[in-house]
C-alpha positions as CSV (number, residue, x, y, z in Angstrom):
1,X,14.3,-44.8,-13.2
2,X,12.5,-41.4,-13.4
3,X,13.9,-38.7,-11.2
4,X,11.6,-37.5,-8.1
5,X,11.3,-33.9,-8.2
6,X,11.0,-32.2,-4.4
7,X,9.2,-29.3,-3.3
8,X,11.1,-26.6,-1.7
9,X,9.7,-26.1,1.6
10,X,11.9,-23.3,2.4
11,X,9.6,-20.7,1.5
12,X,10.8,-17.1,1.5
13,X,7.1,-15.3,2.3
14,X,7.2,-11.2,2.1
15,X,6.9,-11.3,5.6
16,X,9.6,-13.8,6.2
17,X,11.9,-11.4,3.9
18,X,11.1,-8.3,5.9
19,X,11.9,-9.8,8.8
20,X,15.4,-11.3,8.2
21,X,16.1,-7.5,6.8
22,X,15.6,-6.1,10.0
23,X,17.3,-8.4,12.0
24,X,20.5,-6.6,9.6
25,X,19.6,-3.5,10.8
26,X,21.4,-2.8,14.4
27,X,18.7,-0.6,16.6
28,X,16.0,-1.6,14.6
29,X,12.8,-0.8,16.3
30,X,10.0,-2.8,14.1
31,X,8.1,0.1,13.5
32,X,8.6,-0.5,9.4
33,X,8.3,-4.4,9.7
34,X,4.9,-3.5,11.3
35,X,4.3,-0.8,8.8
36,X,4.8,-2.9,5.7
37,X,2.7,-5.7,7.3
38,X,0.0,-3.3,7.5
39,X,0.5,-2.5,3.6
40,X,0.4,-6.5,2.8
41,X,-2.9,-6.5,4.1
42,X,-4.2,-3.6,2.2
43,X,-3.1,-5.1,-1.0
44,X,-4.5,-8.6,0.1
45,X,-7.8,-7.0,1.1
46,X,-7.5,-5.3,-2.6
47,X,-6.3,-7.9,-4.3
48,X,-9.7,-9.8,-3.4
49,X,-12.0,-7.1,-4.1
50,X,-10.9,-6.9,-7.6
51,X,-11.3,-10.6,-7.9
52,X,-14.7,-10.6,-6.9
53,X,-15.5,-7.5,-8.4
54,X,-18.1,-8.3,-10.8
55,X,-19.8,-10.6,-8.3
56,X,-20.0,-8.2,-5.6
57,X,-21.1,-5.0,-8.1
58,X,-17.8,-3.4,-7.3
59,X,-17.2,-2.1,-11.0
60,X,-18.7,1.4,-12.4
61,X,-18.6,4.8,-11.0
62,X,-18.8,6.0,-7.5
63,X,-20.0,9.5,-8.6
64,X,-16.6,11.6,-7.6
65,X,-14.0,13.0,-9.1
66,X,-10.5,12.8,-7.7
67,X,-7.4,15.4,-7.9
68,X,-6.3,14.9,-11.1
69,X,-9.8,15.4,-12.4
70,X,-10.2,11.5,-13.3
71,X,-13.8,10.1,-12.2
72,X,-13.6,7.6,-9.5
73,X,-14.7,3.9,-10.1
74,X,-16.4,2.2,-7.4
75,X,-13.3,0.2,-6.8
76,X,-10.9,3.2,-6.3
77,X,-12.8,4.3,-3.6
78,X,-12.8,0.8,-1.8
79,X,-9.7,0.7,-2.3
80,X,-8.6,4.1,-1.1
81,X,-10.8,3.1,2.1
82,X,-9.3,0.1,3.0
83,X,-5.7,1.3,2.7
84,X,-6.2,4.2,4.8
85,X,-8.3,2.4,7.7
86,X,-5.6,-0.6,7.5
87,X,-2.8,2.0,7.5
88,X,-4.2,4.0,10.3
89,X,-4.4,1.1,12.3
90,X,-1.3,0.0,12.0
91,X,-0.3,2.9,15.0
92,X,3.1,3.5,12.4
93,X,1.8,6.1,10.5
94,X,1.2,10.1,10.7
95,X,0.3,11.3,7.3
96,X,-1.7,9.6,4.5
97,X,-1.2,10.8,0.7
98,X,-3.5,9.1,-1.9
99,X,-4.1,10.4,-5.5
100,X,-8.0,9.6,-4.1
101,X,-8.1,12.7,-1.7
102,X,-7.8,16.3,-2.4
103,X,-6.4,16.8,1.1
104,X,-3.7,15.0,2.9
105,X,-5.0,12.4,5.7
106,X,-3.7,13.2,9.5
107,X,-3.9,10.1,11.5
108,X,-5.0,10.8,14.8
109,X,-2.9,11.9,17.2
110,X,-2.9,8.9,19.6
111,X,-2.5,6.4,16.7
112,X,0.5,8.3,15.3
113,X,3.8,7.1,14.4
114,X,7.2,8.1,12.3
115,X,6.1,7.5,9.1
116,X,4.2,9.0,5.8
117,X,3.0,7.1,3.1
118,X,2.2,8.3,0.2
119,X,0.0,5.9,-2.6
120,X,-2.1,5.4,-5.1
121,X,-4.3,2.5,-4.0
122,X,-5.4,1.1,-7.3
123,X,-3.7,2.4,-10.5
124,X,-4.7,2.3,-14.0
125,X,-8.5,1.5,-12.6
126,X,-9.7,2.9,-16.3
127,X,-8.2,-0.5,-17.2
128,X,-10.5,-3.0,-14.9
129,X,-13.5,-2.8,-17.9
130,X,-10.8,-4.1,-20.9
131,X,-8.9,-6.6,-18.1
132,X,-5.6,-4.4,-18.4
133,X,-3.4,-4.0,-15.3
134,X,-4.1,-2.4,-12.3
135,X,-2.0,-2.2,-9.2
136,X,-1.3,0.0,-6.0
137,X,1.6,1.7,-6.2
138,X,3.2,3.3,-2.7
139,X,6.3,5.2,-1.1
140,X,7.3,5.6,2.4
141,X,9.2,8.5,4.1
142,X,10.3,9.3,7.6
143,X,8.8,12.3,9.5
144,X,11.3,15.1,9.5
145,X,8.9,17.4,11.9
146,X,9.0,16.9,15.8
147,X,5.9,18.1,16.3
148,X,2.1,18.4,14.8
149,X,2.7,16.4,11.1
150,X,2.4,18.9,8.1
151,X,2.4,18.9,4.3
152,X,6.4,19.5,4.7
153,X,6.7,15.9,6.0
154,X,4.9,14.2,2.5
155,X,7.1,16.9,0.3
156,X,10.3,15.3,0.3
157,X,12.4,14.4,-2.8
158,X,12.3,10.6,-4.0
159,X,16.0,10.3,-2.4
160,X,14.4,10.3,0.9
161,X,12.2,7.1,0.4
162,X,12.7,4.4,3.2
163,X,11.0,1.9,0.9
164,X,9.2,2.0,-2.3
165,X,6.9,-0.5,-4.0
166,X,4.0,-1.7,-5.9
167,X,1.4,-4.6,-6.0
168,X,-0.1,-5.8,-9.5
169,X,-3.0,-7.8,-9.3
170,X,-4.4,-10.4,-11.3
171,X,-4.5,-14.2,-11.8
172,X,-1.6,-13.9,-8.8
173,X,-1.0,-10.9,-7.0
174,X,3.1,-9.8,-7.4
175,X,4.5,-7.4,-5.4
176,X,7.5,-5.5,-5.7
177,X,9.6,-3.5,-2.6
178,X,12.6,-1.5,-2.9
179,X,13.8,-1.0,0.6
């Protein structure tokens, strides 16, 4: 008699996972729960651009350069869009760091929150023409300042990171969070 095999239906979702951390933390307000499921959906919104990127004329270059001197492709800069609008909107957030702007991004002041994330919203984008790997790579620090947000508040050493992690995409889209 063959063996029926079962599907688990106890699925452990990111979400789910972030969750049940929190509930470990006593005085837990949320606030990074909310923040990371405001990252999610940047990498999901991502994650199907660069599937339907040659349908939808998303490859090529946008006409920019960014800081590190590295032309832009039209899918860094939809990328870099969606992750700040998705992270502004996610009322956790006070300063935005992408390797796409040459100046840090203040959120406004009545969507403001405790945390800074700095990211690179699609890495190794020179890849996307050959079908090598691309990803978004991200870090997230606490405010230290008490009042208007400054540069001194993204300058803080890697020790400092509440959570760390990255999204590769491609046939699946894997991410990976250190918290």
């Amino acid at each position: 008699m063959a063996s029926r095999q079962t599907i688990d239906t106890n699925v452990m979702t990111l979400t789910r996972f972030v969750l049940a951390e929190q509930r470990k933390v006593p005085g837990a307000t949320g606030d990074l729960t909310q923040l990371l499921t405001a990252i999610q959906t940047a990498i999901k919104a991502v994650a199907a651009a660069v599937r339907r990127a040659g349908i939808a004329n998303l490859y090529g270059m946008a006409g920019n350069t960014n800081v590190q001197g590295e032309e832009q492709k039209t899918l860094d800069v939809l990328s870099n869009d969606l992750f700040i609008n998705v992270l502004k909107a996610s009322y956790t957030t006070c300063l935005l760091v992408s390797e796409e702007n040459d100046t840090v991004v203040e959120v406004e002041t009545e969507r403001q929150g405790k945390y800074v994330v700095c990211f690179d919203p699609l890495d190794g984008s020179s890849n996307i023409d050959c079908l090598g790997s691309i990803g978004s790579i991200f870090a997230i620090f606490r405010r230290k300042s008490s009042g208007r947000p400054d540069a001194k508040d993204a300058l803080q050493t890697g020790r400092n990171a509440v959570c760390a992690g990255y999204a590769l995409y491609g046939s699946a889209t894997m991410v990976v969070l250190g918290l």
